[in-house]
TORTIFI-52675 format. One record per atom (N, C-alpha, C): residue in one letter; x, y, z. Coordinates in steps of 0.05 Angstrom, whole numbers, padded with zeros to 5 digits, always signed. Atoms other than C-alpha are relative to their C-alpha. Layout:
% residues N
aXYZ...
% end
This chain:
% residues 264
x+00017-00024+00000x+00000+00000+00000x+00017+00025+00000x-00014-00029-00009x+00018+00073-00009x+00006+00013+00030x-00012-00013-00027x+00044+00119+00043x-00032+00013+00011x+00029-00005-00003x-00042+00142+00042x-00006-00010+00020x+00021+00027-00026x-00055+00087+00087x-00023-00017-00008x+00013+00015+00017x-00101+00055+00040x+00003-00026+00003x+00006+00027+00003x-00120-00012+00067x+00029-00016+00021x-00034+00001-00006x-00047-00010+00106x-00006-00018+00028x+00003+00021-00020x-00040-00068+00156x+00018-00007+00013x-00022+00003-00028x+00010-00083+00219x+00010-00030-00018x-00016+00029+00009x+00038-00145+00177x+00027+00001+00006x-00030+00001+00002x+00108-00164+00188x+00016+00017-00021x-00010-00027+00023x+00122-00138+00115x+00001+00023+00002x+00001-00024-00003x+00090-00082+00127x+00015+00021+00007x-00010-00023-00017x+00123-00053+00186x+00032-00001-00016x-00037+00004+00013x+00199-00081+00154x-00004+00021-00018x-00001-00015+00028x+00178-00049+00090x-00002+00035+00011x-00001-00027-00004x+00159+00023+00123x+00022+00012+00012x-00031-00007-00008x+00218+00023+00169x+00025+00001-00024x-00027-00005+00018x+00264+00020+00114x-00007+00015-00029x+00012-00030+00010x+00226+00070+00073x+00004+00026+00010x+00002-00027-00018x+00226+00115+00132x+00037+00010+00000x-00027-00001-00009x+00305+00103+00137x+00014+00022-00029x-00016-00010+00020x+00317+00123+00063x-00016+00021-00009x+00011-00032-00002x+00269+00190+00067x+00020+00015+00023x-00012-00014-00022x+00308+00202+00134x+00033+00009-00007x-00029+00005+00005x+00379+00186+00103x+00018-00002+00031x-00010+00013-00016x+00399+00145+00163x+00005-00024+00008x-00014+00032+00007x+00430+00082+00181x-00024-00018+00025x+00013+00021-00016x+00370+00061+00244x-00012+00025+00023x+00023-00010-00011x+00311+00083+00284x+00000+00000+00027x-00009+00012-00030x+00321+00098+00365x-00027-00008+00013x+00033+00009-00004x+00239+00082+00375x-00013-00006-00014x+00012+00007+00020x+00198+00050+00339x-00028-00009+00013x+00029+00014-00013x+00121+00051+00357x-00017+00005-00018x+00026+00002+00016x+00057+00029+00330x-00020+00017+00004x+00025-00029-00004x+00007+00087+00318x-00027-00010+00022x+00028+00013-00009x-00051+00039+00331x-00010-00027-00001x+00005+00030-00007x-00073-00027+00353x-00002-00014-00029x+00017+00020+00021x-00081-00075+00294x-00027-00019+00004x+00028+00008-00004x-00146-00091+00317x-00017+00017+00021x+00024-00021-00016x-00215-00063+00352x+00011+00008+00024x+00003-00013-00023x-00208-00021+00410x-00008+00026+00002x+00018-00027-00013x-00248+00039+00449x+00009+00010-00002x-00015-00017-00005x-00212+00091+00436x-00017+00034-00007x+00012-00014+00010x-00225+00169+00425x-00028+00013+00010x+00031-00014-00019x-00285+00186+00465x-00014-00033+00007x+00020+00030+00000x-00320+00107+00463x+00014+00000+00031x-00001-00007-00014x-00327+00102+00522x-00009-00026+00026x+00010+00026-00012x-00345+00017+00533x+00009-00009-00020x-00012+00012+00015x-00315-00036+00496x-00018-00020-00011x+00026+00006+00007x-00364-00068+00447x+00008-00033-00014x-00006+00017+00015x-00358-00139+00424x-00004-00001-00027x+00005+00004+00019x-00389-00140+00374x+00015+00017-00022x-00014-00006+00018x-00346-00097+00338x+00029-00008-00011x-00027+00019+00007x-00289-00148+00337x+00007-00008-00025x-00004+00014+00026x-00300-00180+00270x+00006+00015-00017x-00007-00021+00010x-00295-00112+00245x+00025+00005-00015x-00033-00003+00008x-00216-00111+00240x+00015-00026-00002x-00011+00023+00001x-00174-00154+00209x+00020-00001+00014x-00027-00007-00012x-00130-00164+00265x+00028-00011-00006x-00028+00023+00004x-00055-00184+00258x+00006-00012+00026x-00002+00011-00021x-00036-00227+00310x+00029+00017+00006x-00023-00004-00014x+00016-00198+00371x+00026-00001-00015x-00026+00011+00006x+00067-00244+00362x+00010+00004-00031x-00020-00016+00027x+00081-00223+00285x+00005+00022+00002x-00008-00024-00006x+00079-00157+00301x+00031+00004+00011x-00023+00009-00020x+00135-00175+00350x+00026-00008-00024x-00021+00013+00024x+00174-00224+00297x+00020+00028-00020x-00008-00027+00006x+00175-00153+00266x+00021+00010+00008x-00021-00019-00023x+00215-00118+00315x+00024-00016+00000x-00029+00020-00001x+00264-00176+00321x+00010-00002-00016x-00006-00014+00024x+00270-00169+00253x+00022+00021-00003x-00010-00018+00000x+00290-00101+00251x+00022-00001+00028x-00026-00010-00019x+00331-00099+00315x+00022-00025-00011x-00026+00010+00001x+00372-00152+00293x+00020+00000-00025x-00017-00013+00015x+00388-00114+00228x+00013+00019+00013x-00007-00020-00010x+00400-00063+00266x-00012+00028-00007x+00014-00021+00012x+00353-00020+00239x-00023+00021+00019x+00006-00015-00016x+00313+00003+00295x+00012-00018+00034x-00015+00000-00031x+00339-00003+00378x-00021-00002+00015x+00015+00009-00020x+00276+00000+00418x-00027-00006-00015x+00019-00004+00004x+00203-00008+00406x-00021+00000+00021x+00021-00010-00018x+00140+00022+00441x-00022-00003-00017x+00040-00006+00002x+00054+00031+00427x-00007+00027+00005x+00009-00023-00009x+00013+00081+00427x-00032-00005-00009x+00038+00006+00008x-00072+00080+00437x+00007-00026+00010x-00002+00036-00011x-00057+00015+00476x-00023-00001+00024x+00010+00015-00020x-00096-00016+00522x+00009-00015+00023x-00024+00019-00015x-00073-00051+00586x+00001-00024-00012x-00004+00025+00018x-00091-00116+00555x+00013+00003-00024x-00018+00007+00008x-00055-00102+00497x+00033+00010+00003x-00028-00005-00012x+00011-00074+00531x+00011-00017+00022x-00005+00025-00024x+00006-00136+00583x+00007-00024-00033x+00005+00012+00015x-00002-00177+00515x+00023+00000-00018x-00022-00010+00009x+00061-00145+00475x+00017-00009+00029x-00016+00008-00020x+00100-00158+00546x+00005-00026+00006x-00001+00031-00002x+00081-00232+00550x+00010-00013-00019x-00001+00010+00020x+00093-00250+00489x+00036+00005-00004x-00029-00011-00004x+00159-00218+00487x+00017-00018+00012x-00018+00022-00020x+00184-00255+00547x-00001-00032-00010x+00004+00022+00001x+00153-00313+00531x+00019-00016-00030x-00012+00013+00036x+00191-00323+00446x+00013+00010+00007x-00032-00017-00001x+00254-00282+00470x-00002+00023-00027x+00003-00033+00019x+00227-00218+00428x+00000+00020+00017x-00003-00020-00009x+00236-00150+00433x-00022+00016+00020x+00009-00007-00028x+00218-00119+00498x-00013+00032-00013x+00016-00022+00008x+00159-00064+00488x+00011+00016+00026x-00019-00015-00020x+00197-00001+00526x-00030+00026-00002x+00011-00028-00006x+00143+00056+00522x-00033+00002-00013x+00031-00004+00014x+00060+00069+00509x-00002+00033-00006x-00004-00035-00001x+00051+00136+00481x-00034+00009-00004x+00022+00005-00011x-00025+00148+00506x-00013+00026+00002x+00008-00025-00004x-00069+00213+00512x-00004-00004+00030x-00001+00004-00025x-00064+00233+00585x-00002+00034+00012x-00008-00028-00014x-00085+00299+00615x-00023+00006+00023x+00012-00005-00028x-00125+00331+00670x-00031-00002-00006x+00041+00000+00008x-00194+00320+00629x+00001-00021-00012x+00012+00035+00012x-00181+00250+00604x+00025-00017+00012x-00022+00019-00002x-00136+00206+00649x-00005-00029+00015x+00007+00017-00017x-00174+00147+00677x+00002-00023-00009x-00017+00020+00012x-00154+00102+00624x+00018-00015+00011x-00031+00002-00014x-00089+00107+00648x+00000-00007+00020x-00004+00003-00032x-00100+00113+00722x-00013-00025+00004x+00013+00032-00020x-00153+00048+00735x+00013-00018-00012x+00003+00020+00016x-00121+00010+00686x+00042-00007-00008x-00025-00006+00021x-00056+00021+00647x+00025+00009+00025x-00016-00017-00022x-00019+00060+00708x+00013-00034+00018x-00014+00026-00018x-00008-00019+00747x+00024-00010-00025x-00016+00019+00026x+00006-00056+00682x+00030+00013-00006x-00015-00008+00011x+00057-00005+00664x+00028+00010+00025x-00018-00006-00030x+00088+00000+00733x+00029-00018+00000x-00032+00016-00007x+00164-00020+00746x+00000-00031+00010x+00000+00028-00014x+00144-00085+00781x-00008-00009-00017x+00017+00017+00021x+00105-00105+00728x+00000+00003-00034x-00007+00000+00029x+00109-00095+00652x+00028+00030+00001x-00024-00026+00001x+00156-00032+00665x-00002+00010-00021x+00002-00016+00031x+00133+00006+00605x-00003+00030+00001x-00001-00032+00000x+00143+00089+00597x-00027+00012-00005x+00028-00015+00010x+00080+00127+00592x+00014+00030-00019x+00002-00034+00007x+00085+00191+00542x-00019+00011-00009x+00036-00009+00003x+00033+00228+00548x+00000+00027-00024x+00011-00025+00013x+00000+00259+00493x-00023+00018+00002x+00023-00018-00011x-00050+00313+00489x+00001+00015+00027x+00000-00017-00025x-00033+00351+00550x-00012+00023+00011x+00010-00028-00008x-00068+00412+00536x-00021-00008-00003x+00039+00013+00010x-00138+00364+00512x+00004+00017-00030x-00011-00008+00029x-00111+00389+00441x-00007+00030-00005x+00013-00027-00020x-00121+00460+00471x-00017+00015+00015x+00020-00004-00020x-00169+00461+00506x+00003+00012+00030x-00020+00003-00019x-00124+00460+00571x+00016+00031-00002x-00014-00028-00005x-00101+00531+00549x-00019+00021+00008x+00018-00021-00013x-00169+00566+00573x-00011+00023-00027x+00004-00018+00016x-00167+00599+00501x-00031-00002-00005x+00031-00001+00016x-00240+00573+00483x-00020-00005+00021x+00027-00008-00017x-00271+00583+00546x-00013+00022-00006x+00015-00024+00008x-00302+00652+00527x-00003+00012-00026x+00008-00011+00036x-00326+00678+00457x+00017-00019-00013x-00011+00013+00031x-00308+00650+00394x+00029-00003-00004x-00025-00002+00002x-00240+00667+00394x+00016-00002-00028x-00010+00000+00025x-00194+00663+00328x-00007-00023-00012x+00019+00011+00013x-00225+00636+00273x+00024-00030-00004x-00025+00015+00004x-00155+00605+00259x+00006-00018+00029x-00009+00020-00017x-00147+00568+00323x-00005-00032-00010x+00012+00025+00010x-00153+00495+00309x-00027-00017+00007x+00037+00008-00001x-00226+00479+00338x-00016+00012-00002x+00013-00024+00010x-00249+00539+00314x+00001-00008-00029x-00010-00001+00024x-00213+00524+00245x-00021-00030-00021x+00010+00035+00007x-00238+00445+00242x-00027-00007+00008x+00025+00000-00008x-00308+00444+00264x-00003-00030+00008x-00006+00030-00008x-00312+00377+00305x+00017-00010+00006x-00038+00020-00002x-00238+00362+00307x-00006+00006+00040x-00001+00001-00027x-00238+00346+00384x-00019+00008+00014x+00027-00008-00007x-00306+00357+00399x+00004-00009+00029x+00000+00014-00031x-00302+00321+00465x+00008+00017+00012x-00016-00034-00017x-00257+00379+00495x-00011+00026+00000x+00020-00034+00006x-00318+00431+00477x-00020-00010+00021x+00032-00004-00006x-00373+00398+00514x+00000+00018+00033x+00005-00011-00019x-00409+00434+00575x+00017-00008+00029x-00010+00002-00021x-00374+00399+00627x+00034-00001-00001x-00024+00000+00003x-00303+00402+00597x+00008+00036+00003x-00007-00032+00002x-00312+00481+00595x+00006+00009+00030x+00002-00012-00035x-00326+00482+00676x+00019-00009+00011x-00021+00013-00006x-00274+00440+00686x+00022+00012-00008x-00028-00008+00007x-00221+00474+00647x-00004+00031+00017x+00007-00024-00019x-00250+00541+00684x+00008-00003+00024x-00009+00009-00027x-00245+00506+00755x+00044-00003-00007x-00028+00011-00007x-00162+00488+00738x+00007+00028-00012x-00016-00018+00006x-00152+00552+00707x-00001+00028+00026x-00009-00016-00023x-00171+00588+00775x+00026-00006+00020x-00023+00022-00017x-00121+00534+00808x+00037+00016-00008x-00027-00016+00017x-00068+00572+00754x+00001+00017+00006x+00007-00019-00004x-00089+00632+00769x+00016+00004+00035x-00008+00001-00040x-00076+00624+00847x+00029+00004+00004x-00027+00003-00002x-00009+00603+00830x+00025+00013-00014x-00027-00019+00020x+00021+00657+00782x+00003-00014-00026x-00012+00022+00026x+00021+00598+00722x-00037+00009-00018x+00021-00004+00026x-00021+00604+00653x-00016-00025+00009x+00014+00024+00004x-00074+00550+00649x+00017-00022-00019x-00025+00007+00016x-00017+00522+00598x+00020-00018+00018x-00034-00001-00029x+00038+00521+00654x-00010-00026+00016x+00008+00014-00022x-00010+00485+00696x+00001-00024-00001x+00006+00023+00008x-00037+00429+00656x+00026-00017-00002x-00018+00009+00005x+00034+00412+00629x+00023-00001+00026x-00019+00004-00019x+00072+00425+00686x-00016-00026+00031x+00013+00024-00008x+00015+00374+00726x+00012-00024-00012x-00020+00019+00017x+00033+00326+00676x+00022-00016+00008x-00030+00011+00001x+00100+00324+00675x+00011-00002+00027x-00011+00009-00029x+00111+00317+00754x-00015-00022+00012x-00001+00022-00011x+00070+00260+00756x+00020-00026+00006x-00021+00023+00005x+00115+00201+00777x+00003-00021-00016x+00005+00010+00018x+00092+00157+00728x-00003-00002-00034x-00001-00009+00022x+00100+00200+00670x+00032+00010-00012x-00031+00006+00003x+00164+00180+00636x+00011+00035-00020x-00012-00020+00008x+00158+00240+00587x-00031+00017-00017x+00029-00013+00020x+00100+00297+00560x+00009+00012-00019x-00010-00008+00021x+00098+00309+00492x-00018+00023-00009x+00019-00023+00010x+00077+00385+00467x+00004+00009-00022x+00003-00006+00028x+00062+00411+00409x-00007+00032+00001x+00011-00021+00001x+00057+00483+00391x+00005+00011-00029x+00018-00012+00034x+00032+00538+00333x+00019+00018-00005x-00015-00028+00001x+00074+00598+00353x+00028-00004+00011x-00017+00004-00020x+00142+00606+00388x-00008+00014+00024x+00008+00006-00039x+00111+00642+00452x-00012-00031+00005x+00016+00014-00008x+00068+00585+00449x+00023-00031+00009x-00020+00025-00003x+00128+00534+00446x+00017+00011+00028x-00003-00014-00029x+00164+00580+00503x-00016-00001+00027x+00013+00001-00023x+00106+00578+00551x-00004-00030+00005x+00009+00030-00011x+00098+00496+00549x+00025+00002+00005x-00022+00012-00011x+00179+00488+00554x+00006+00014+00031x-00015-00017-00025x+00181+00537+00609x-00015-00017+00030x+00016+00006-00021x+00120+00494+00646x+00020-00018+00019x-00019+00022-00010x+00175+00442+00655x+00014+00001+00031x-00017-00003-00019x+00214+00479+00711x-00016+00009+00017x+00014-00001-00031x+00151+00488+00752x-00012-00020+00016x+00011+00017-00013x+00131+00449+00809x-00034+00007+00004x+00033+00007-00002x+00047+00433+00833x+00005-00001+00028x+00005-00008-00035x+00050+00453+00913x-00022-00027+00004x+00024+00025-00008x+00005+00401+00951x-00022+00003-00003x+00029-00010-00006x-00043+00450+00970x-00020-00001-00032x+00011-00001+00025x-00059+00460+00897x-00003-00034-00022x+00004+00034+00007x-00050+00388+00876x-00029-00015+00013x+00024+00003-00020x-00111+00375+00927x-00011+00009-00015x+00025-00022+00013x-00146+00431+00894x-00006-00025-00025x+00001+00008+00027x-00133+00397+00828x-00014-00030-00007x+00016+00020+00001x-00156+00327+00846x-00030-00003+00020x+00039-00011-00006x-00225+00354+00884x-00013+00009-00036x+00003-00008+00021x-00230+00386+00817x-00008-00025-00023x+00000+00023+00020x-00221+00318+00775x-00017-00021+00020x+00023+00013-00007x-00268+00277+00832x-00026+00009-00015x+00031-00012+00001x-00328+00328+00817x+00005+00002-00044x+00008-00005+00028x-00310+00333+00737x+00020-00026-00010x-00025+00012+00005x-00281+00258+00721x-00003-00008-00026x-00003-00002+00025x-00255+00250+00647x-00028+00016-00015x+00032-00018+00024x-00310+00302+00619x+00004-00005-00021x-00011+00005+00030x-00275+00284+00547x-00028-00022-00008x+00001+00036+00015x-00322+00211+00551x-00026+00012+00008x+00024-00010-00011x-00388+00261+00572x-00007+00003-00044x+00007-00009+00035x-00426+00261+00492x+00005+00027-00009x-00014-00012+00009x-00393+00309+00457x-00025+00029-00024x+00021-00011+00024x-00436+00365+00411x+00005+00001-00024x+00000+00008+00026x-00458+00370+00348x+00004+00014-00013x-00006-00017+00012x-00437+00412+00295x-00009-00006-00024x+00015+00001+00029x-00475+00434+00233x+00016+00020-00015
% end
């Protein structure tokens, strides 16, 4: 298949064949991570919000362990060094771990997962053991930190620039608009407010002092805008306000998975 994604499937070929596509667009001799965008088969992801059987037969899944064969593959050309997931599931990051140990394949090192102060329960009931040092030892990097800006307080009030991106995309991240994601990002941006930090500062510098969060990945439009997430880095989250922050996430928990509105 083309680079489109047209019909494009987690096969052994596949992934060999893209890694060494990717190597000779990159003009480099090997890859230091190498993760899978997305499950090769069904899972809730994205706002779903219950896991449906019936939509199993749906995807043609590839099995694990080729996936895996993959990796062993490539690492023992030497063509890529580690490999990680991303959009995983604990079951399939317990599932990639077993499998691993069990055929002497490559050890899954990192899930790269949306994870922020309006959608982290995934993570926390579930994903947060599995991925623990005692037990699969896998890196969380969390994406979405801001709820794909949401988390910056820009689209709590009026319309705002037409050019922002959920302004721009009508629907793109709908989940991060609805009524209870607004009160919620309101409630943490007084919490910012208290403490001298942007609503920005807050979310990302939360984040990234959890202990469990190997690394947050941000994305920005502008350079203040890249300036104010790298700067969140070097602030700490006081207790008192950490308290605040999880009263805040009891009374508003993942609002992202609350039905989302509709746009005509």
């Amino acid at each position: 298949p083309g680079r489109n994604g047209e019909k494009s499937r987690l096969t052994p070929e596949e992934i060999v064949g893209s890694v060494e596509a990717s190597l000779q667009r990159l003009g480099t001799d090997y890859i230091d991570i190498l993760q899978i965008h997305w499950p090769a088969r069904y899972v809730p992801l994205f706002g779903e919000n219950m896991y449906k059987r019936s939509r199993e037969a749906e995807w043609d899944a590839v099995p694990i362990q080729e996936q895996l064969s993959a990796f062993k593959q490539l690492r023992d050309d030497g063509k890529v060094r580690h490999f990680g997931l991303s959009n995983e599931t604990p079951f399939g990051v317990m599932e990639f771990s077993r499998l691993a140990e069990q055929h002497g394949l490559p050890k899954i090192v990192s899930v790269q997962n949306v994870y922020s102060l309006l959608n982290r329960i995934d993570f926390d009931a579930g994903l947060n053991e599995v991925c623990s040092p005692i037990n699969c030892n896998v890196g969380l990097l969390a994406y979405s930190a801001l709820g794909g800006g949401a988390l910056s307080g820009k689209y709590g009030s009026g319309a705002g620039s037409p050019e922002w991106r959920m302004n721009k995309f009508k629907g793109f991240f709908a989940r991060y608009l609805n009524p209870s994601c607004r009160e919620a990002v309101d409630k943490y941006a007084k919490v910012a407010k208290d403490l001298g930090y942007t609503p920005a500062e807050l979310a990302l510098a939360w984040c990234n002092t959890r202990d469990y969060v190997t690394s947050t990945i941000i994305g920005a439009t502008t350079l203040p805008q890249l300036r104010e997430n790298v700067g969140a880095f070097s602030k700490e989250i006081p207790k008192d306000a950490d308290d605040e922050i999880e009263a805040i996430y009891r009374q508003y928990t993942d609002p992202t998975k609350v039905p989302a509105p509709t746009f005509r």
